[in-house]
N, C-alpha and C positions, 0 to 999 in steps of 0.2 A: 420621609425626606424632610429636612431641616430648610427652613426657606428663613431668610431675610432680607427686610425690606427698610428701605431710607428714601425719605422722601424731603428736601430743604429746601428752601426759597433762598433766590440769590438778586441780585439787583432789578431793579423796578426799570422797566422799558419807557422812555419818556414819549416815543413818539406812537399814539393809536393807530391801526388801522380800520377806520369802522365807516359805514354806507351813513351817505346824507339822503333821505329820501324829500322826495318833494319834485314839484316841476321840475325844477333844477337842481343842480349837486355838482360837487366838487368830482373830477376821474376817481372811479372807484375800480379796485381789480379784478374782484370779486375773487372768484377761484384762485386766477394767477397770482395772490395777494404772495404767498407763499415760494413761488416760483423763480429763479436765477434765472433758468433753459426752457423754451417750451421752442416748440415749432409742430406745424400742424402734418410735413411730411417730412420727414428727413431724417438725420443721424443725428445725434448727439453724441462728439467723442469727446475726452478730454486727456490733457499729454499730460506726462510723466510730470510727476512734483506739480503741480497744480493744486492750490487751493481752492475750492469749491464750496459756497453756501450759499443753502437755498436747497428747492427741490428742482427737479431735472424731467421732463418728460414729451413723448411726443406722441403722437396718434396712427404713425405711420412710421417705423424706423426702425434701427438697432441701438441700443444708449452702451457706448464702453469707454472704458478706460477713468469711472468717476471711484472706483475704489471704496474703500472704506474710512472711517475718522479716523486723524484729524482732518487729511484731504479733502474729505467728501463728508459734507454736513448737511444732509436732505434725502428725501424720498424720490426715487425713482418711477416715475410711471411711465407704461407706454398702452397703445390700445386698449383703452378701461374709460369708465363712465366720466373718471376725472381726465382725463386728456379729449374727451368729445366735448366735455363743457368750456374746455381752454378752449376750443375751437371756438368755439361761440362768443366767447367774453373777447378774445383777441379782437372779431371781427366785428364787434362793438366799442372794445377801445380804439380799433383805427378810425371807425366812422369819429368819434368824438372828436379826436385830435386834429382830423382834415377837417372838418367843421367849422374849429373855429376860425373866428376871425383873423384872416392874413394883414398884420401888422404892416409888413418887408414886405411888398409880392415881386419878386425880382427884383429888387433896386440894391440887392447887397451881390458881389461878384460868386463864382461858386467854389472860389477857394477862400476858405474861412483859416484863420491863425496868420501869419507873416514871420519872417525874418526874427522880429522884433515882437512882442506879445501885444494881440488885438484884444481890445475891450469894446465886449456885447452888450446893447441897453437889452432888457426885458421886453419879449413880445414873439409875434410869429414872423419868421425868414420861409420863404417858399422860392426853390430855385428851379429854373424848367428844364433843367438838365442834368446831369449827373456832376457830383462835386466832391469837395476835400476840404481835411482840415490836417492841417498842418501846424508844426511848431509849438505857438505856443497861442493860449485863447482863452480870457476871461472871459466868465457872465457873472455880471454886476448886476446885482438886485437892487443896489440903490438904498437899501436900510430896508428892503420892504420882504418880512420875511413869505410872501406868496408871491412873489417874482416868479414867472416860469419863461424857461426857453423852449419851444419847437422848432427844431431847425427843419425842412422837409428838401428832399430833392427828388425829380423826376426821372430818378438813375439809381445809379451804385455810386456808392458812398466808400472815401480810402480815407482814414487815418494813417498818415508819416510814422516812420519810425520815431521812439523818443518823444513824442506828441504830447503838451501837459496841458489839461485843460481846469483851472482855476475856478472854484466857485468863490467870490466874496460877495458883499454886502447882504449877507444872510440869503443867500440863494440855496437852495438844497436840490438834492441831486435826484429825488422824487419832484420836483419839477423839470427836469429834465428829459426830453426827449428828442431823439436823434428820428429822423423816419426815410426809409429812401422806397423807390418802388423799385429797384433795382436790390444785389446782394450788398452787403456791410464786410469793410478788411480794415482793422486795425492793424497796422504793423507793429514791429516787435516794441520793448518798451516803452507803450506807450501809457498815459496814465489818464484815463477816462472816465467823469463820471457825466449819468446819466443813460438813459435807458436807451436800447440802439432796436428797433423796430426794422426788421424788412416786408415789402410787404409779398414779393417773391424772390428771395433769394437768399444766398447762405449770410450767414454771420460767421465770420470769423475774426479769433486774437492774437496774434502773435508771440515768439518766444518772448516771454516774461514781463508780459501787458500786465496793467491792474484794471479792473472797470468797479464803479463801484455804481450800478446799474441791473439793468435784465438785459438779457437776447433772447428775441421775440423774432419768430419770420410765419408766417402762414404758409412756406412752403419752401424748403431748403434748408440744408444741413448747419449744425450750429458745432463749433469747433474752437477749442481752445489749445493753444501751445502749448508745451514744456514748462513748467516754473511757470503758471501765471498765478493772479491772485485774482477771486469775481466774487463779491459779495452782493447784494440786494440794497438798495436801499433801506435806510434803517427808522424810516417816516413814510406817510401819509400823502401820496399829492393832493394840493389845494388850486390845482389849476379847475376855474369855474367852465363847467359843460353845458348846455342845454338839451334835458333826453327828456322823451314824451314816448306814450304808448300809441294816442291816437291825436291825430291833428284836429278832427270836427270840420270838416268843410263848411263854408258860410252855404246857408239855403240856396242860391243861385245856382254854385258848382257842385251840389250833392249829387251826383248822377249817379256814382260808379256803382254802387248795389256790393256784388260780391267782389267785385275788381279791387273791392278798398284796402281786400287783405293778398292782392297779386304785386308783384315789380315787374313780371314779364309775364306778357298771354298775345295769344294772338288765336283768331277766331280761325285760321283756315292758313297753314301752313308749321315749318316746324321752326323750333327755340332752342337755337346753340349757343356756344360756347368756345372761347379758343383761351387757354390757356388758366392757371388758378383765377376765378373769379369768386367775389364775396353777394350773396343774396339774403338779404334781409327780408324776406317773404315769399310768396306763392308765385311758383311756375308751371305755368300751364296752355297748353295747345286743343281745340276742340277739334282737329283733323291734322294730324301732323304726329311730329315724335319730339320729343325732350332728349337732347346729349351733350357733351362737353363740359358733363358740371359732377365730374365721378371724385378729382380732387379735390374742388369748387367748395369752399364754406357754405352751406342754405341753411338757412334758417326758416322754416318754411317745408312746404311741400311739392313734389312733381306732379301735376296732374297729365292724363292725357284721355279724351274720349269719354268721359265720365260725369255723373248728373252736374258734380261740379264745375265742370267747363260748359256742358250744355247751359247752364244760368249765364255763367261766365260770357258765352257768346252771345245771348241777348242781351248785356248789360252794356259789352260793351260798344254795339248796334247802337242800343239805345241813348248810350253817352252821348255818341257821335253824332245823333238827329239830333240833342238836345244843343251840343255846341253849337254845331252846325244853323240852329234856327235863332241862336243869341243874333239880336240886333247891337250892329256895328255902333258904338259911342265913343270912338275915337281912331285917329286917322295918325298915317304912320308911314313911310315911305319901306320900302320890304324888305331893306337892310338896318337890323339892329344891334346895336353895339359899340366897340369902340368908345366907351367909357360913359355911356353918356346913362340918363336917368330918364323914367317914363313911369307917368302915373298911371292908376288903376283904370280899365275898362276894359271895351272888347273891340281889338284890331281886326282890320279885313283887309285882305292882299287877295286881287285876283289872280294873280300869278306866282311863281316859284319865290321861297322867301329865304334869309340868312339870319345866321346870328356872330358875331365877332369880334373878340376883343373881350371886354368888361361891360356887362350890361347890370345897372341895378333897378329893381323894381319896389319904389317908395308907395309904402301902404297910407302913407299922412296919417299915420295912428288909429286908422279902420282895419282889427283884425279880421272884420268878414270883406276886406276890401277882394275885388278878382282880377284877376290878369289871362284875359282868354286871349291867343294870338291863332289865327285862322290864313291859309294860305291855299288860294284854288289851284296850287303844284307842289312842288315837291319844296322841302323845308330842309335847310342843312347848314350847321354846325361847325364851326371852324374849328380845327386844332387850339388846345390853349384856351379857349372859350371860358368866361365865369359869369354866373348869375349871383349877384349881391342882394339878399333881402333887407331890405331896413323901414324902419316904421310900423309895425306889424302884419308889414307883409307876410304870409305865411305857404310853406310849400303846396298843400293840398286844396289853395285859391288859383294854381296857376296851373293853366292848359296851353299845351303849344297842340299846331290841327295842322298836316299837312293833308294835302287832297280834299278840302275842303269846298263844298260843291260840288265839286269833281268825281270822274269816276277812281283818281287813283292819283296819288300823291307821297312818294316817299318821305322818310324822316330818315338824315343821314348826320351821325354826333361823331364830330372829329376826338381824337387822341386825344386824353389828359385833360379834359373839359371838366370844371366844375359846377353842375346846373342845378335847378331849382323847378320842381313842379312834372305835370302828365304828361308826355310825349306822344300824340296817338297818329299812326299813320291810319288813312282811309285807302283801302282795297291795295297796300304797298307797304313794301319793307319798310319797319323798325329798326337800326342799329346805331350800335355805339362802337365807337373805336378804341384802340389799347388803354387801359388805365382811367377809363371814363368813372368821373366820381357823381352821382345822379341820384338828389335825394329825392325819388319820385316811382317814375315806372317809363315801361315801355312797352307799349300794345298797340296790338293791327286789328282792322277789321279783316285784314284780306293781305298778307303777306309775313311771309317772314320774319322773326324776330333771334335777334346775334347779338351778342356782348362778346367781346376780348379781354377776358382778365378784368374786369369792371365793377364797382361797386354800385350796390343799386340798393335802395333799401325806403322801404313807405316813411320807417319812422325813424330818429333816430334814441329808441330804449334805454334805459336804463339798464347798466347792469346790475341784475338781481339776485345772482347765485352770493353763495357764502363763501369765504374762505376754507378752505381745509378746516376740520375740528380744531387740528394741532398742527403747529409750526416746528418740526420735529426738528433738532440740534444736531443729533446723535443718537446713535445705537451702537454700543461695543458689544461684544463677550469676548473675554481673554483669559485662558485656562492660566492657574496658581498652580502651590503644588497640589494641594489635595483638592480642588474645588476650582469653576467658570464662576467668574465675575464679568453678571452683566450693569451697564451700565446706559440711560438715557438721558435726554434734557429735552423740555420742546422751550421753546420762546414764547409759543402762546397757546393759550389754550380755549376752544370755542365749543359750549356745549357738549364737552367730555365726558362722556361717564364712567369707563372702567379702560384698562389696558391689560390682554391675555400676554404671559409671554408664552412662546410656544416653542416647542423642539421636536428634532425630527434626526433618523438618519442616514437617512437619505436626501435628503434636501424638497423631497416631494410630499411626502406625507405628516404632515404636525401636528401634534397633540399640546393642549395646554400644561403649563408644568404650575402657573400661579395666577391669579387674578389681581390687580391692583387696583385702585381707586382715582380717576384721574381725580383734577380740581375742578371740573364744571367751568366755571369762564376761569379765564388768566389774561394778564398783560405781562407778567411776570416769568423768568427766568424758573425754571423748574427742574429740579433734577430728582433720577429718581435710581436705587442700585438694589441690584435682588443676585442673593449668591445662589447657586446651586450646589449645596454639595454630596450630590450624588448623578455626577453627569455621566454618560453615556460614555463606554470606551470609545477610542479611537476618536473619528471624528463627528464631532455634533454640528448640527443647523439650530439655528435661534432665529427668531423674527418677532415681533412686536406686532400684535393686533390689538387697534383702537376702533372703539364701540361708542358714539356717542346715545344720549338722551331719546332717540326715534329711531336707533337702532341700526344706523348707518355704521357702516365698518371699513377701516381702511388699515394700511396695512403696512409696514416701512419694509428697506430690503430685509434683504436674508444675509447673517453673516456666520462665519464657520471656525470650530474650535476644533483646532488634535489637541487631545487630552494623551499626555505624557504621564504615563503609567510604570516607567520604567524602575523605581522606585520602590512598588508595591510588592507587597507578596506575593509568590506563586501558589495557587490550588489547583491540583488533579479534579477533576470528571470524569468518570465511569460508571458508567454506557453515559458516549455525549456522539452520534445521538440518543433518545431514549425514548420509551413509549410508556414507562407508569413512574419509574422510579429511577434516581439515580445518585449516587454520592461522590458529596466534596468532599478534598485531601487535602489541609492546609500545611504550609511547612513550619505556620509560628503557628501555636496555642493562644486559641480566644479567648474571649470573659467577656459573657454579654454581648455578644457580635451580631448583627442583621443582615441578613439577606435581600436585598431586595430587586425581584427582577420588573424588567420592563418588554413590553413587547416593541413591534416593529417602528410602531408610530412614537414610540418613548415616552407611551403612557407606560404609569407602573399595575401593574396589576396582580401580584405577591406578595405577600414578606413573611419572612422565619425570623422570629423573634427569639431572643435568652439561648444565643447558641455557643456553648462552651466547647473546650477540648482543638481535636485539631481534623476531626471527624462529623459531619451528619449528612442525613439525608434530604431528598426534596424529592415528592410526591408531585403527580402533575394534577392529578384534582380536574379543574374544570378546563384545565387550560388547552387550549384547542391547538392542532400542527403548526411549526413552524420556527421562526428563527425571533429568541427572545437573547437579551442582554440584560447578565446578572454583576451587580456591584456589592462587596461584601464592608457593614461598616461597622465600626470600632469604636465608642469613645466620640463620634461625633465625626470620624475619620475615614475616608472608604480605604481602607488596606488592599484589598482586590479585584478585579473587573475581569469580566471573560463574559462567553460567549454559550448559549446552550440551544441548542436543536431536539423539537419534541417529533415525535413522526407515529407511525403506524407501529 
């Protein structure tokens, strides 16, 4: 079988995508680097005429209507190791993005655009409610090409019809993020750039949107009109994060033992859930049950009843006396918040205590400064609620203690609250309300522990995983006359070492037909075309498997050739089927002709060579029952294709 191979380099990619590692770093995507569509349940459909690039997938769904190139320029995944790791990296880029520092915090209305076209400074906008953008909407970077926007809303998010939303002063559209906790609806022509995040809900575009962004949702259907246009960003974001693996408590507040690697336990009841919630650590119950977390992002483990939780339960006893006996070095009346600021010590309320409003906790530059808050009742949490760290304050310094002295003290965290630090109820309920954002934990001595749809997490990580090996373009095959021309590109390449192309025909079974050589790293625009000419009658499967360096393997769609044979010559078979021997009847006269058959998988596994005249035979040899496909070639030409049946 005659194979040819081309491989050219075409334009240098200016913008990198690569991990800053260090305390700090710039949003990295990790996996998603490569990704238009992901969503962690849902469908992924896309309409008719739709341009589509990037890769596409989700962990839980049906992916249709993305076609093949030029429409559909990306790998499809669903339920596989790469769509669990998206899972993961998303609910690390949401923590990032909610993290940072609220620039806006409500003082902008929640309809963004006007009439007339609104121009955005650079910074974070956070609205408490559900909002729009409309019309028409600059973001001005000012000359500053690391400008970023995060718009966030406490809702669902609608784009107007016609909607143009303007990047200048070197703003780019990888610093762009759109975030709602509710779904995303762009209506119809609308022209969008910047990346649309939900954090439960659909993403949808309307008939003949552009975005030139990702749809991101951890759970909800992601959906594109008729005629749209969705490219990826074609850069790097440089919006600056702060991710850490482990915080280091200052010696005072070291208590927690195994607790350090939990965000929800409770020693002696059970740990729910209502609705998609995000867990960045260990959940666990020492007498109770774990539920509600079957959609739920964890990163982490469920424990229940197990040596682990048995530590667990004395750890976090142990915490509790150890708070519990901190002597009081500052006084405090037992409502906190409402904008105000309080330095480092250990407060004491003998009675029921609150939090409300915007509270910030100034470290004065001591990062081992502590923030213990003790309440001999119940402890609770108002809707809307924020803890601000500043000065080195740090989350795993600060303890809030309801039931403190007490035999019983609940911890009750209103809706949509952004906190900071350990929530521990003594012998009574832990919970947080819908949407609660909580870089910390929540644990009982003695009750129950509930989140709703709530992000909870010890640390906020790094994302570590890699991008895809390859940023795949394309994958054609397209039958000529005599001959499937396949055809790929990736855009980038990561620790690539070889590409199989394989065929099949049936669409289930694939054999390799060639081996290629990827490039090892690339930035660069790559194409690569291998002819086949000796393809499988009727209809063939092609797919593209890539192998890198440690032997990972991944894999693009599958796409489908009829080979139009109508052309070729006819050959007689008899006895077809056959059991030793049988002969071909050609209607033109050969010279030099080749045989070559393939079995089911479209591996080859025969060939009659120097076959003259318009007559010979073929012998079955080793070849075992079944249904093989013979192609006759000429000159470098297949002249004819058929079918042969070997049996008993």
């Amino acid at each position: 079988m005659l194979i040819k191979i081309v491989k050219s380099l075409a334009l240098t990619i200016s913008c990198l995508c690569f991990q800053v590692t260090g305390f700090s770093q710039t949003i990295n995507l990790g996996i998603l680097s490569s990704f238009e569509a992901y969503t962690g349940a849902g469908a992924i459909t896309s309409g008719a005429g739709t341009i589509f690039t990037g890769d596409a997938g989700t962990n839980i769904g049906v992916i249709s209507g993305l076609g093949s190139p030029p429409s559909f320029n990306g790998v499809t995944y669903n339920a596989d190791g790469v769509t669990d790791q998206c899972r993961r990296d998303l609910l690390r880029l949401y923590i990032h993005l909610n993290d940072l520092f609220v620039t806006y915090p409500g003082t902008h209305a929640p309809a963004f655009g006007a009439a007339s076209n609104e121009i955005l400074t650079p910074g974070v906008y956070s609205i408490g409610a559900a909002g729009s953008i409309g019309s028409e909407l600059t973001l001005d970077g000012g000359g500053n090409p690391n400008a970023f926007f995060v718009i966030k809303f406490n809702g669902a998010m609608t784009v107007g019809a016609n909607t143009i939303i303007h990047l200048t002063g070197q703003t780019k559209s990888c610093n762009v993020f759109y975030i709602a906790d509710g779904a995303i609806s762009v209506a119809a022509g609308a022209n969008i750039k910047g990346t649309l995040l939900a954090k439960i809900g659909a993403v949808g575009l309307g008939v003949g949107a552009t975005l030139e962004g990702r749809m991101l949702s951890m759970e909800g259907a992601i959906t594109t009109g008729t005629s749209c246009n969705v490219i990826p960003p074609s850069c790097a974001s440089t919006i600056p994060i702060f991710c850490e693996a482990d915080c280091n408590p200052a010696p005072a507040v070291d208590i927690l033992g195994v607790l350090s690697d939990f965000c929800l336990f409770t020693s002696l009841g059970a740990v729910g859930n209502t609705s998609v919630a995000g867990i960045n650590g260990h959940i666990g119950t020492n007498s109770g049950s774990v539920s509600g977390f079957t959609s739920s992002i964890v990163v982490g483990s469920m424990y229940t009843a197990n040596p682990q939780t048995a530590q667990a339960n004395l750890d976090v006893n142990s915490a509790y006396e150890s708070l519990n006996n901190m002597v009081s070095t500052a006084t405090h009346a037992a409502a906190f918040g409402t904008g105000e600021t309080v330095s480092p010590g250990v407060y004491f309320n003998a009675g029921a205590g609150s939090l409300s409003g915007t509270l910030t906790l100034d470290g004065g530059g001591n990062s081992d400064a502590i923030f213990v808050f003790k309440f001999g009742g119940a402890f609770s949490v108002a809707a809307l609620s924020k803890i601000i760290l500043a000065n080195g304050a740090r989350r795993c310094n600060v303890f809030w203690v309801g039931g403190a002295g007490s035999a019983t003290g609940a911890v009750t965290i209103g809706a949509a609250s952004i906190l900071k630090g350990t929530f521990l109820s003594h012998g009574g309920a832990c919970n947080s309300g819908a949407g609660t954002f909580l870089a910390g934990r929540q644990l009982s001595t003695g009750g129950a522990v509930n989140t709703y749809g709530g992000i909870v997490y010890n640390n906020p990580e790094c994302i570590t995983s890699a991008a895809l090996p390859i940023e795949l373009l394309s994958f054609t095959a397209v039958a000529t006359n005599k001959n499937v021309q396949i055809n790929w590109s990736t855009a980038s390449e990561i620790n690539n070492d070889y590409f199989n192309i394989e065929r099949s025909s049936d669409g289930i079974n694939f054999a390799s037909i060639s081996q290629i050589n990827g490039a090892g790293n690339s930035t660069q625009i790559l194409r690569y075309a291998l002819v086949d000419d000796a393809p499988l009658s009727r209809t063939s499967y092609y797919r593209l498997k890539q192998t890198d360096f440690d032997g990972k393997k991944s894999y693009s769609s599958i796409v489908s050739v009829r080979f139009n044979n109508s052309n070729f010559s006819n050959f007689d078979i008899y006895p077809n089927p056959f059991s030793g021997e049988t002969t071909f009847q050609t209607t033109e006269k050969l010279n030099n002709a080749t045989l070559i058959v393939y079995n089911g998988y479209g591996r080859e596994v025969k060939q009659i060579t120097n076959i003259s005249g318009q007559t010979f035979k073929m012998h079955r040899e080793d070849l075992s029952n079944g249904l093989y496909f013979v192609n006759l070639v000429q000159d470098g030409k297949m002249v004819a294709t058929s079918k042969i049946v070997i049996g008993h």
